[in-house]
MIZAVO-133269 format. One record per residue: x, y, z of N, C-alpha, C in turn; chain. Coordinates in steps of 0.2 Angstrom, whole numbers. Example, Ala and Ser with C-alpha at 12.3 -4.5 7.8 and 13.67 -1.06 7.14 Angstrom:
! MIZAVO-133269
(rec (66, -28, 39), (62, -22, 39), (66, -16, 39), "A")
(rec (64, -11, 35), (68, -5, 36), (64, 0, 39), "A")
END
This chain:
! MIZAVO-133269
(rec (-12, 399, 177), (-8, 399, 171), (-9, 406, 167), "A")
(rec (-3, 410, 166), (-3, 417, 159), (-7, 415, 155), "A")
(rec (-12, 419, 151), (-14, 418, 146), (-9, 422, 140), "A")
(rec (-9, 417, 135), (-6, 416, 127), (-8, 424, 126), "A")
(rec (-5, 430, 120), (-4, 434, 119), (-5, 432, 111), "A")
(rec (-8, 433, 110), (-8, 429, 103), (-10, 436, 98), "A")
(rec (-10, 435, 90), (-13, 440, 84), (-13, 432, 80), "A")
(rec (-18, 437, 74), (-18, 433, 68), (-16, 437, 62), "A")
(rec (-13, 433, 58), (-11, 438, 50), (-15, 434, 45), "A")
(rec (-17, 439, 41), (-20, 436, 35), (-17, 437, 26), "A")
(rec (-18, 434, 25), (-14, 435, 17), (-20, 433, 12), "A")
(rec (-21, 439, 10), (-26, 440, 5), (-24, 441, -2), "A")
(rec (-32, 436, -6), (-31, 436, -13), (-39, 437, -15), "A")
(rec (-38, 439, -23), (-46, 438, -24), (-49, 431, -20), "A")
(rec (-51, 426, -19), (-56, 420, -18), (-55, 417, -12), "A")
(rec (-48, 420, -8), (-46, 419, -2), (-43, 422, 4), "A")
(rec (-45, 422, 8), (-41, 424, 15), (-37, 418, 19), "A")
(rec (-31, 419, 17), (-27, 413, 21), (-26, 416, 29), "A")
(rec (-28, 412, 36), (-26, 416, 40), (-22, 412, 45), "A")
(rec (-17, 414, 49), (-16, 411, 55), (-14, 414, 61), "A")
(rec (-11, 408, 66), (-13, 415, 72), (-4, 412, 75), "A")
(rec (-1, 416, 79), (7, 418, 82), (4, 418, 89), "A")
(rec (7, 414, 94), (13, 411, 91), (11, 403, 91), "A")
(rec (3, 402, 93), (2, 396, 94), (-1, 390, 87), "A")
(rec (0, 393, 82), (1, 390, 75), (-6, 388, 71), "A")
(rec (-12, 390, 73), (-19, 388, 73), (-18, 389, 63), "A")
(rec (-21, 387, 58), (-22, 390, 52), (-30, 389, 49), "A")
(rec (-31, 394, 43), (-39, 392, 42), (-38, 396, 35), "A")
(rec (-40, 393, 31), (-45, 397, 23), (-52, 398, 22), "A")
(rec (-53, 403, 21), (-59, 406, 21), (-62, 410, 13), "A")
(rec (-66, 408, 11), (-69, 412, 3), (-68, 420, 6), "A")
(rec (-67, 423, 1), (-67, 430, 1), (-73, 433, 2), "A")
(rec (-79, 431, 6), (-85, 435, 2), (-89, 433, 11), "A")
(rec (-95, 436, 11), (-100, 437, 17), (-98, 430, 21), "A")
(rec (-101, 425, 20), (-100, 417, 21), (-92, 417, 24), "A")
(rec (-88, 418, 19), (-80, 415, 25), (-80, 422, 29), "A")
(rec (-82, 428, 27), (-80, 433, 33), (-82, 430, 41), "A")
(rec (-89, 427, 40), (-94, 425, 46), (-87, 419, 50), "A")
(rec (-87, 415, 46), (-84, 411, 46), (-77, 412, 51), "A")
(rec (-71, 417, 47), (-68, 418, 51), (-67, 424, 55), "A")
(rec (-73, 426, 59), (-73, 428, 64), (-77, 426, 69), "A")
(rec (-80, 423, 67), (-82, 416, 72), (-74, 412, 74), "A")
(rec (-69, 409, 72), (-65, 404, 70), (-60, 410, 74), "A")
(rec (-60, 417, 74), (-55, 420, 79), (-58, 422, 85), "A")
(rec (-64, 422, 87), (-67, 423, 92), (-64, 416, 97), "A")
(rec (-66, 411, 94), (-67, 405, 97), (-60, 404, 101), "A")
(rec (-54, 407, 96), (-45, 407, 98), (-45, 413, 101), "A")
(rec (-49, 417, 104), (-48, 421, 110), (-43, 426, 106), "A")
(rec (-45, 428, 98), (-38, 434, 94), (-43, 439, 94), "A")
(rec (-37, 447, 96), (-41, 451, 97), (-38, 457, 92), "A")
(rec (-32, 457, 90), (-30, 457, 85), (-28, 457, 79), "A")
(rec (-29, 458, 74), (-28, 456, 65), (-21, 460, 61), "A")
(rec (-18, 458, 58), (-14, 462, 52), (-15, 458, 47), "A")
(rec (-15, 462, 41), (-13, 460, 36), (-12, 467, 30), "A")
(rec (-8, 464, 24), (-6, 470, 20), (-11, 473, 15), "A")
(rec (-9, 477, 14), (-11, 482, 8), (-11, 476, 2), "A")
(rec (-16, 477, -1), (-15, 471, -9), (-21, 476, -11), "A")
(rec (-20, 480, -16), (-25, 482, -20), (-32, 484, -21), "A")
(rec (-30, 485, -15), (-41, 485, -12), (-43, 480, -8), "A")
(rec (-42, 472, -14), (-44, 468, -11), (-46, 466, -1), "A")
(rec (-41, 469, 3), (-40, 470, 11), (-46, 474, 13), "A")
(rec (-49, 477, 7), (-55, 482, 12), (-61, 478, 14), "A")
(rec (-63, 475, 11), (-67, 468, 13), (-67, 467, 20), "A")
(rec (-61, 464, 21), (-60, 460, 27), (-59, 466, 33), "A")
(rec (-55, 472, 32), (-54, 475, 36), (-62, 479, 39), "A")
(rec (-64, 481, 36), (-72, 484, 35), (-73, 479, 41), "A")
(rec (-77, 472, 37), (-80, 468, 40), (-78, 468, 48), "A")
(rec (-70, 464, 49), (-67, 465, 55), (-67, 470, 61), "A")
(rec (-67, 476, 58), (-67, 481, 62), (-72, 482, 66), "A")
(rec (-79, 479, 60), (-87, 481, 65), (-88, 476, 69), "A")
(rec (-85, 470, 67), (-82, 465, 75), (-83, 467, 80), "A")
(rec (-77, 472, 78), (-75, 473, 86), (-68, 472, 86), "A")
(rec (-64, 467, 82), (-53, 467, 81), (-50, 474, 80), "A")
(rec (-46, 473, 83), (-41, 478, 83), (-37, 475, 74), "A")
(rec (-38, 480, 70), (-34, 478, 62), (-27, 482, 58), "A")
(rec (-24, 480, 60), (-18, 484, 56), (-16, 482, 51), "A")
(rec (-16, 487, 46), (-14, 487, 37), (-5, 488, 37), "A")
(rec (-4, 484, 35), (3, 483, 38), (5, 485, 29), "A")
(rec (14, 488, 30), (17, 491, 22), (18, 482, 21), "A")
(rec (18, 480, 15), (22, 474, 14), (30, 475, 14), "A")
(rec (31, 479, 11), (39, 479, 10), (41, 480, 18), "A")
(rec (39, 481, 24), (44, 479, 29), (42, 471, 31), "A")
(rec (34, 468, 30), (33, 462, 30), (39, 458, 31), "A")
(rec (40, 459, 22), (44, 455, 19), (52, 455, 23), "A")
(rec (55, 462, 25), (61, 463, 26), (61, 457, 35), "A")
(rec (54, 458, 37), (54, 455, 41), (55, 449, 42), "A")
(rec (51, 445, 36), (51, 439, 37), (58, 438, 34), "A")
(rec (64, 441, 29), (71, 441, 26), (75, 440, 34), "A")
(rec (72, 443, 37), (80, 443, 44), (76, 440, 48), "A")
(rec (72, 436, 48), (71, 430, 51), (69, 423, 47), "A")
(rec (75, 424, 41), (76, 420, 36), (71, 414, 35), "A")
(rec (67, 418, 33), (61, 414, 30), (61, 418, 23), "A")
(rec (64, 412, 19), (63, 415, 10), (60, 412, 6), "A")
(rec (54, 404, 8), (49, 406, 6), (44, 409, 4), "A")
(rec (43, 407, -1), (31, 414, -1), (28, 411, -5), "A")
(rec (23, 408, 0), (17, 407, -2), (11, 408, 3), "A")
(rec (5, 409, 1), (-1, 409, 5), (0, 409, 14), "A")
(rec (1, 403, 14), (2, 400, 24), (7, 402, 26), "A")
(rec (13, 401, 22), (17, 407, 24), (19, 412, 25), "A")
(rec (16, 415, 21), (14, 425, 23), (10, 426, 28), "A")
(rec (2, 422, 28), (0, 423, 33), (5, 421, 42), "A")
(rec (9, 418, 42), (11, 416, 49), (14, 421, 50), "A")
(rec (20, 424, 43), (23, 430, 44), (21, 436, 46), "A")
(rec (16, 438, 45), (11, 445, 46), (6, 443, 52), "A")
(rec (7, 438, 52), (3, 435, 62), (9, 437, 67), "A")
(rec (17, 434, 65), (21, 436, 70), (23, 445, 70), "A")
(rec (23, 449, 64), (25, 454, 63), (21, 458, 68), "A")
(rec (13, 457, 66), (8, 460, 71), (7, 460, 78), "A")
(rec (10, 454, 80), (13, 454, 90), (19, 458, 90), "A")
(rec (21, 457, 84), (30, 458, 89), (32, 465, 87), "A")
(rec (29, 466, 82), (32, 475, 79), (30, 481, 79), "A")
(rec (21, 478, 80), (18, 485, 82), (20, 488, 85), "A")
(rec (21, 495, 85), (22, 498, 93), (18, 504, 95), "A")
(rec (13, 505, 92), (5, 506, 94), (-2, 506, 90), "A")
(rec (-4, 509, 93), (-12, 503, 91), (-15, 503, 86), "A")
(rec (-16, 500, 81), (-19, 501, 74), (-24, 508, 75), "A")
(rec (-23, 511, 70), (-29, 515, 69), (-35, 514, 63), "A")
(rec (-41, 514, 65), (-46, 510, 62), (-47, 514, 55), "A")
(rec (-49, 510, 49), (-49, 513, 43), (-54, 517, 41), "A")
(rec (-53, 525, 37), (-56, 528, 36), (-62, 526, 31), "A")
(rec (-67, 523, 31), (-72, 522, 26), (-74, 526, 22), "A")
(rec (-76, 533, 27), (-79, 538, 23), (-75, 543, 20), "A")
(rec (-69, 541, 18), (-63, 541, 14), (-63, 537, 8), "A")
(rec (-65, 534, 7), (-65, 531, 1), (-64, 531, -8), "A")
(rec (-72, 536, -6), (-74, 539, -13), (-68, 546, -15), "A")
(rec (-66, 547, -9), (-63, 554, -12), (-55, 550, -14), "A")
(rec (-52, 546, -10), (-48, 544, -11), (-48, 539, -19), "A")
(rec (-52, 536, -21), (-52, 534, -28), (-53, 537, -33), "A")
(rec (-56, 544, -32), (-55, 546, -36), (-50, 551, -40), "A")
(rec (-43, 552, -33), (-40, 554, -32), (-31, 549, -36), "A")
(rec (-34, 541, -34), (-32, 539, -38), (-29, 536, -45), "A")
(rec (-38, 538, -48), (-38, 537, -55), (-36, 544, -58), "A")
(rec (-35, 549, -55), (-33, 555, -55), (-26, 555, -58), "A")
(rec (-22, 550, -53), (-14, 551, -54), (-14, 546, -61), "A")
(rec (-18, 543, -61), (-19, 537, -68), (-19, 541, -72), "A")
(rec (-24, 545, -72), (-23, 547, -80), (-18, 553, -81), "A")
(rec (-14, 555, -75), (-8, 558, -77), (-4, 554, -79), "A")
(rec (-3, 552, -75), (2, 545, -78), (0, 544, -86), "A")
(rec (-4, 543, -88), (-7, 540, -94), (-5, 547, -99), "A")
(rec (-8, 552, -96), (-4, 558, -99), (3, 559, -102), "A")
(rec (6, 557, -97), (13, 558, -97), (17, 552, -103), "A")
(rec (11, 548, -103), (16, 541, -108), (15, 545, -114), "A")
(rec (9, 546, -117), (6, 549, -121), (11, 556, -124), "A")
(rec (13, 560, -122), (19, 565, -120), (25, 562, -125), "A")
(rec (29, 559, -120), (34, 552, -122), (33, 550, -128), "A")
(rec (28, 544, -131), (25, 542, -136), (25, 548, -142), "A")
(rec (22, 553, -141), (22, 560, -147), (29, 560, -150), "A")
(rec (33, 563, -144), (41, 564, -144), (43, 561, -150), "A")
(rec (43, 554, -150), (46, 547, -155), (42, 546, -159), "A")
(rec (35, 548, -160), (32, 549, -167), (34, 551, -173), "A")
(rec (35, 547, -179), (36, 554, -185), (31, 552, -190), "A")
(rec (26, 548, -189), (20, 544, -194), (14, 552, -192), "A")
(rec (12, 555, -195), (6, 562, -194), (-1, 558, -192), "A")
(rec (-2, 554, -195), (-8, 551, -192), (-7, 548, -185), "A")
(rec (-1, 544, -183), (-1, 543, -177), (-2, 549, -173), "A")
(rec (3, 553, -173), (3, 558, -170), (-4, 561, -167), "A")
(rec (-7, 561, -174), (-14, 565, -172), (-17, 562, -168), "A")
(rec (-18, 554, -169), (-20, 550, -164), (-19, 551, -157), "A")
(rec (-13, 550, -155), (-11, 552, -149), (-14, 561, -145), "A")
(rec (-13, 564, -149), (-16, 570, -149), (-23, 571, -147), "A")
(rec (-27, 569, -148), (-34, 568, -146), (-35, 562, -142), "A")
(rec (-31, 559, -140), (-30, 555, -134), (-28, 560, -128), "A")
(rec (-23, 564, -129), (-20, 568, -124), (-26, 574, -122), "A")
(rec (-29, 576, -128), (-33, 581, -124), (-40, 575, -122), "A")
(rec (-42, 569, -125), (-47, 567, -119), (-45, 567, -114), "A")
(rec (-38, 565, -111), (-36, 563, -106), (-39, 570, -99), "A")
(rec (-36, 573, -104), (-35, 581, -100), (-41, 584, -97), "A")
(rec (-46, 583, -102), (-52, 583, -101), (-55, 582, -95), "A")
(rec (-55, 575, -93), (-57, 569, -90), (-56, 572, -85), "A")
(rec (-47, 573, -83), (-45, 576, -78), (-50, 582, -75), "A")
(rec (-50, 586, -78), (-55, 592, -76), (-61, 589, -74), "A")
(rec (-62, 586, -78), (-71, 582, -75), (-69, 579, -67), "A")
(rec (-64, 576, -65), (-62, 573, -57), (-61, 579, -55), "A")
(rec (-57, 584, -56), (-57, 589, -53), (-63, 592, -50), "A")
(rec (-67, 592, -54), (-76, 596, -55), (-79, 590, -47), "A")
(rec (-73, 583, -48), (-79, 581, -44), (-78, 582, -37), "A")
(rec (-70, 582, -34), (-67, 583, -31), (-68, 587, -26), "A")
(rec (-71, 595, -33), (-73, 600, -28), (-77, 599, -24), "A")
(rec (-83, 596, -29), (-90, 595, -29), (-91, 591, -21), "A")
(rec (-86, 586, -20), (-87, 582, -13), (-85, 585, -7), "A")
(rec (-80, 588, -8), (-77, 592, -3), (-80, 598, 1), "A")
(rec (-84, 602, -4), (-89, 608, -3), (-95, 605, 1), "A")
(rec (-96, 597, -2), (-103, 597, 0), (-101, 592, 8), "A")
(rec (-95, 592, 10), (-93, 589, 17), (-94, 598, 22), "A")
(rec (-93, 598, 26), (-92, 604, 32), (-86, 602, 33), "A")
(rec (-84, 597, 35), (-76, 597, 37), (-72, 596, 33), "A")
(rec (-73, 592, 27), (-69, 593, 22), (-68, 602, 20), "A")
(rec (-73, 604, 20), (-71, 609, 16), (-68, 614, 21), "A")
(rec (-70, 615, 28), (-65, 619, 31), (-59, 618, 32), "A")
(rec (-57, 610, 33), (-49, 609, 33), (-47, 612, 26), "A")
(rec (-50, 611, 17), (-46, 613, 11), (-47, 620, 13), "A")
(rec (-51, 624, 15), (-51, 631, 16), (-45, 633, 20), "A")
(rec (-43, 630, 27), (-36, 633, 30), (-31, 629, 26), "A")
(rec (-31, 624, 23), (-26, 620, 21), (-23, 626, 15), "A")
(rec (-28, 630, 13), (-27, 632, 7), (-26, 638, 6), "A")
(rec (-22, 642, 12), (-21, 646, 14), (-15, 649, 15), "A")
(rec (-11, 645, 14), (-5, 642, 11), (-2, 643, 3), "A")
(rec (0, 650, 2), (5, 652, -4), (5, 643, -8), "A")
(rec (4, 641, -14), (7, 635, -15), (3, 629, -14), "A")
(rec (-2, 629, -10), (-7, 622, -8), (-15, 625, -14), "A")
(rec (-15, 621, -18), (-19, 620, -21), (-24, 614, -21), "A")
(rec (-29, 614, -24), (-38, 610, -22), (-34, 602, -22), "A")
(rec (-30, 602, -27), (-29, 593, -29), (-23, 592, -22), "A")
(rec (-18, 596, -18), (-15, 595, -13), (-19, 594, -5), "A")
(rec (-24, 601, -6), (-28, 599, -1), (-32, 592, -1), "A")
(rec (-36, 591, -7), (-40, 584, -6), (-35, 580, -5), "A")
(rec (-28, 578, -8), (-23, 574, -7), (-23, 571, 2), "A")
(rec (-21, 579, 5), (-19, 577, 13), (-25, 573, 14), "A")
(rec (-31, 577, 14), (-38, 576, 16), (-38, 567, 16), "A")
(rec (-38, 564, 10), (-40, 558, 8), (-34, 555, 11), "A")
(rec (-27, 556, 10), (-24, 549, 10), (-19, 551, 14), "A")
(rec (-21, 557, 19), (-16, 557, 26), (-19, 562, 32), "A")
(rec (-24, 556, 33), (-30, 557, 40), (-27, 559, 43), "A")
(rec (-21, 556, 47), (-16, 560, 53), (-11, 564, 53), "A")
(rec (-14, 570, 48), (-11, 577, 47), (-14, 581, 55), "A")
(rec (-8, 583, 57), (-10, 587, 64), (-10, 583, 70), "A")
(rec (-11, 577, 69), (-10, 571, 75), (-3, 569, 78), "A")
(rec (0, 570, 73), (8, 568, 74), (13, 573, 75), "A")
(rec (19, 570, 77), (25, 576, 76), (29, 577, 70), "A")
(rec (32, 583, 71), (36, 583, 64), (40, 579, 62), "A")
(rec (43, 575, 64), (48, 569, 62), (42, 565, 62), "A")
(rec (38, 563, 63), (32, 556, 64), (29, 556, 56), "A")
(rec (27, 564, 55), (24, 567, 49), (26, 567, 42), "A")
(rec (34, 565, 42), (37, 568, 39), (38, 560, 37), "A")
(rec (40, 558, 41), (42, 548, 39), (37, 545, 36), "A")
(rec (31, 547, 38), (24, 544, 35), (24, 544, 28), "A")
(rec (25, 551, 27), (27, 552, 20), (31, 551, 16), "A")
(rec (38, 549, 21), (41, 548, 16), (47, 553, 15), "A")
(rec (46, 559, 19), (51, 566, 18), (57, 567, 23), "A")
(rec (56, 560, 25), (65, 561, 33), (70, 558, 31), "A")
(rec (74, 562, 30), (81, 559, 28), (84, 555, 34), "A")
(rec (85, 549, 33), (88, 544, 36), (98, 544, 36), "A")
(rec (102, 544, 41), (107, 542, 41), (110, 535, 35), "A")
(rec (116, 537, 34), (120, 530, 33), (127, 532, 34), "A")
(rec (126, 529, 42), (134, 530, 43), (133, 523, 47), "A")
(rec (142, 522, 48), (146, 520, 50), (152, 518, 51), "A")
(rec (154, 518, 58), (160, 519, 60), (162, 528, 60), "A")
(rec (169, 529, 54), (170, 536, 54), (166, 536, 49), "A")
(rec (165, 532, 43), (159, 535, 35), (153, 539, 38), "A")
(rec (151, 543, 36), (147, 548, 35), (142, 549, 28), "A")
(rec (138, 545, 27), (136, 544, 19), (128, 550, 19), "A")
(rec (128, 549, 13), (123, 555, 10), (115, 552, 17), "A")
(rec (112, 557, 17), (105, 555, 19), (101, 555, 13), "A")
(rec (97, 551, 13), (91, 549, 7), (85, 547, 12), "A")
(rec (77, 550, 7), (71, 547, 11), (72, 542, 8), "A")
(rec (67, 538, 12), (64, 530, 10), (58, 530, 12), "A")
(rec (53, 527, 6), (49, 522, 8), (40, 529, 10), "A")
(rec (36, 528, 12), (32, 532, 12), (23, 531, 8), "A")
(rec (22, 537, 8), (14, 537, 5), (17, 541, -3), "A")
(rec (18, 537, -8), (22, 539, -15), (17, 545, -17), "A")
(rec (7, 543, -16), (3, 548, -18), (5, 555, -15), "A")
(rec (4, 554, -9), (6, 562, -4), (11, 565, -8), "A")
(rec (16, 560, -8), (26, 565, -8), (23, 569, -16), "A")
(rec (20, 565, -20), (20, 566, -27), (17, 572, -29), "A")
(rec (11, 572, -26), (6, 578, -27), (12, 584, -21), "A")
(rec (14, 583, -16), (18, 589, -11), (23, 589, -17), "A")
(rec (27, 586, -20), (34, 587, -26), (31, 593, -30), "A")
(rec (26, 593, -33), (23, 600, -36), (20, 605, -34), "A")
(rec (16, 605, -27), (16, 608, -24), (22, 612, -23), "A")
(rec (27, 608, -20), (33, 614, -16), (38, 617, -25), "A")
(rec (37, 616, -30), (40, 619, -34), (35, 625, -35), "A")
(rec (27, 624, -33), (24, 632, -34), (25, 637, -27), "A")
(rec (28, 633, -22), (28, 636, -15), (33, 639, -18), "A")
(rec (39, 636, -22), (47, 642, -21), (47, 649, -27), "A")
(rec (40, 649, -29), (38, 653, -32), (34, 659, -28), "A")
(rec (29, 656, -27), (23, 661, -22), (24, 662, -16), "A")
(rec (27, 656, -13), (28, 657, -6), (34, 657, -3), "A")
(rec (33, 663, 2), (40, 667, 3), (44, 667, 8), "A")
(rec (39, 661, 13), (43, 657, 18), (47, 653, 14), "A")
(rec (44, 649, 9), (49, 642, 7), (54, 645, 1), "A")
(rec (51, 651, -3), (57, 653, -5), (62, 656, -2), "A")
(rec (61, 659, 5), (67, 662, 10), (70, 655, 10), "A")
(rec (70, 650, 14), (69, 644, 13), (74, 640, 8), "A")
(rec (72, 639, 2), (74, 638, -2), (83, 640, -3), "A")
(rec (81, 649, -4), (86, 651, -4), (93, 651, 1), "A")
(rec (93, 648, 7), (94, 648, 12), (100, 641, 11), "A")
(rec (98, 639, 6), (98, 631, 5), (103, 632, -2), "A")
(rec (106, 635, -4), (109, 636, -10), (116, 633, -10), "A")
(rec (117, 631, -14), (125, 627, -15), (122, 619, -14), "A")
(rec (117, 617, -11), (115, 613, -10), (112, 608, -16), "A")
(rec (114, 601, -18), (112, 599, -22), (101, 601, -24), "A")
(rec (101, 603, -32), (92, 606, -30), (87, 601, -29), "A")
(rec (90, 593, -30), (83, 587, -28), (84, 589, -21), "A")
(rec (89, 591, -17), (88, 591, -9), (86, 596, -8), "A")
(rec (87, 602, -12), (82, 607, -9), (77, 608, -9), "A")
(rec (75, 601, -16), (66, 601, -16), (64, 598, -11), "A")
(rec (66, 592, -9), (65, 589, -4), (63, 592, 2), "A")
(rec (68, 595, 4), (68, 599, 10), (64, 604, 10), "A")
(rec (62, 608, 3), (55, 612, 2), (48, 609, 3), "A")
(rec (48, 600, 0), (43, 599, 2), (40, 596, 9), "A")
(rec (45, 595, 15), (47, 591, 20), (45, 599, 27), "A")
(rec (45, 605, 22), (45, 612, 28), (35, 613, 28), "A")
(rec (35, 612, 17), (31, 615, 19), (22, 608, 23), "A")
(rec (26, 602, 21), (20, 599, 23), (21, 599, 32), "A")
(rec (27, 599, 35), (28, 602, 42), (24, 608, 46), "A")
(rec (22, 615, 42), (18, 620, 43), (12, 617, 40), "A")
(rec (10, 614, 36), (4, 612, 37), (2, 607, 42), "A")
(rec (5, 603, 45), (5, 599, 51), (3, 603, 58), "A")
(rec (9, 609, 56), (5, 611, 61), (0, 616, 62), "A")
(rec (-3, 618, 56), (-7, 621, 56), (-16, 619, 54), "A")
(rec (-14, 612, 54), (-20, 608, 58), (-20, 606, 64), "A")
(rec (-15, 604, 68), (-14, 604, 75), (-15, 608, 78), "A")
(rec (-14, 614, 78), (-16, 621, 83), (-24, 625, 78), "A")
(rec (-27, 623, 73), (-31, 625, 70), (-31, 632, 69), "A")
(rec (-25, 633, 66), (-24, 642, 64), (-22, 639, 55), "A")
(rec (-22, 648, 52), (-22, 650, 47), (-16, 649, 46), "A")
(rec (-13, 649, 39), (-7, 652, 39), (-6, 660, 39), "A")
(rec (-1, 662, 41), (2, 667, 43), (9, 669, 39), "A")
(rec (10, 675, 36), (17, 677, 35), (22, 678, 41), "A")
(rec (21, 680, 45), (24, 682, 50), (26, 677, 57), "A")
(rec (19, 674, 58), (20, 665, 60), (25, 660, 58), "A")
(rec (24, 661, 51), (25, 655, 49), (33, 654, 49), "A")
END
């Protein structure tokens, strides 16, 4: 008799892991903490699963993924928004716990189309810090806004000294940024060629470094999608509708979005580039600025060269 091809999904919360397994319907709850991790990987050894997905929820997934991995399971961190798209066209429009996890059990047999890649742990720290980083831009930026519409002098001032703690702080993550990067040997030689690049600056390099491991691994469509930078069709029949990106790593695109506005200044690949691009609506030229130059840097960790004017 074939043996069953089975995964499990899990649907994570703070004080639970709901889980079950596709397509033979097994289900189990588990506490979030040392005790149900044992637990449920005991409880997936026993159903012969060798496979796990489950989605991104706010950190909380690193727990289980960590734990899992040193297993021994194969773990895939799945986007929720196709989850969900998934479980829409196979008109499942409940959501709760049991049901998301059978959702992300099936999605993980049937969708992957190759192998989980294991999660970078020693990533981590540089990655949150890179986070709270965008926070306090963000937090910057409301603070900006809020001034605008101010016309009380003491508020104002208020906000003012808010804006410059903020700015501060930033430079302190900056400071640390450095300081982590320098003190790695491979971090620091990839921001060295990374940074060699008219336009790539410390917060762009640590950027790829942290929260896009598979720079140089992929191809330029593969690179490009990851992020978020491939323009997608909408046609049909005789229509021919605009292309638009979708979907992606929003950190990456965000930090490359500023970057390629200093590239079409300093650099004179993407300003040739750029300019090549005129009559062109200018969100699609940026796009397309940022989409060239994250592509030269793709491949200039793949072949382990410098940039180059002439090359490039």
């Amino acid at each position: 008799m074939a043996q069953v091809v089975k995964a499990a999904g899990i649907d994570v919360s703070k004080p639970w892991l709901d889980v079950a397994i596709w397509p033979t319907g097994e289900e189990i709850r588990v506490s979030r903490d040392a005790a149900g991790l044992a637990r449920l990987i005991a409880w997936l050894n026993d159903h012969d699963v060798t496979r796990v997905g489950l989605e991104a929820s706010g950190g909380y997934e690193r727990f289980a993924i960590d734990g899992l991995q040193a297993a021994g399971f194969e773990v895939a961190l799945l986007n929720p928004l196709r989850v969900r798209r998934f479980a829409q066209a196979k008109g499942r429009l409940a959501k709760n716990d049991r049901v998301d996890a059978r959702t992300v059990a099936q999605f993980t047999l049937v969708m992957l189309d190759r192998d989980p890649v294991p999660r970078r742990r020693d990533l981590d720290a540089l990655a949150e810090l890179l986070t709270y980083r965008g926070q306090l831009n963000d937090w910057c930026t409301d603070c900006v806004n809020q001034r605008e519409h101010l016309r009380d002098t003491a508020l104002r001032a208020s906000i003012a000294r808010r804006l410059t703690s903020l700015r501060l702080e930033i430079k302190k993550i900056d400071q640390r940024l450095a300081a982590m990067i320098a003190g790695n040997n491979d971090w620091n030689a990839l921001a060295r060629r990374l940074r060699t690049v008219p336009g790539v600056g410390p917060i762009l390099a640590a950027t790829l470094i942290a929260l896009l491991p598979e720079l140089g691994t992929l191809s330029r469509r593969a690179i490009a999608s990851l992020v978020g930078l491939a323009p997608f069709d909408d046609d049909s029949g005789g229509h021919r509708g605009e292309r638009h990106i979708k979907g992606g790593r929003k950190a990456v695109r965000d930090t490359l979005y500023m970057a390629a506005l200093s590239a079409r200044q300093h650099n004179p690949v993407i300003a040739a580039f750029a300019a090549r691009l005129a009559g062109k609506k200018p969100k699609v030229i940026l796009v397309a600025c940022m989409r060239k130059l994250l592509v030269t840097l793709n491949a200039m960790v793949r072949d382990g060269t410098d940039w180059r004017l002439t090359g490039a």
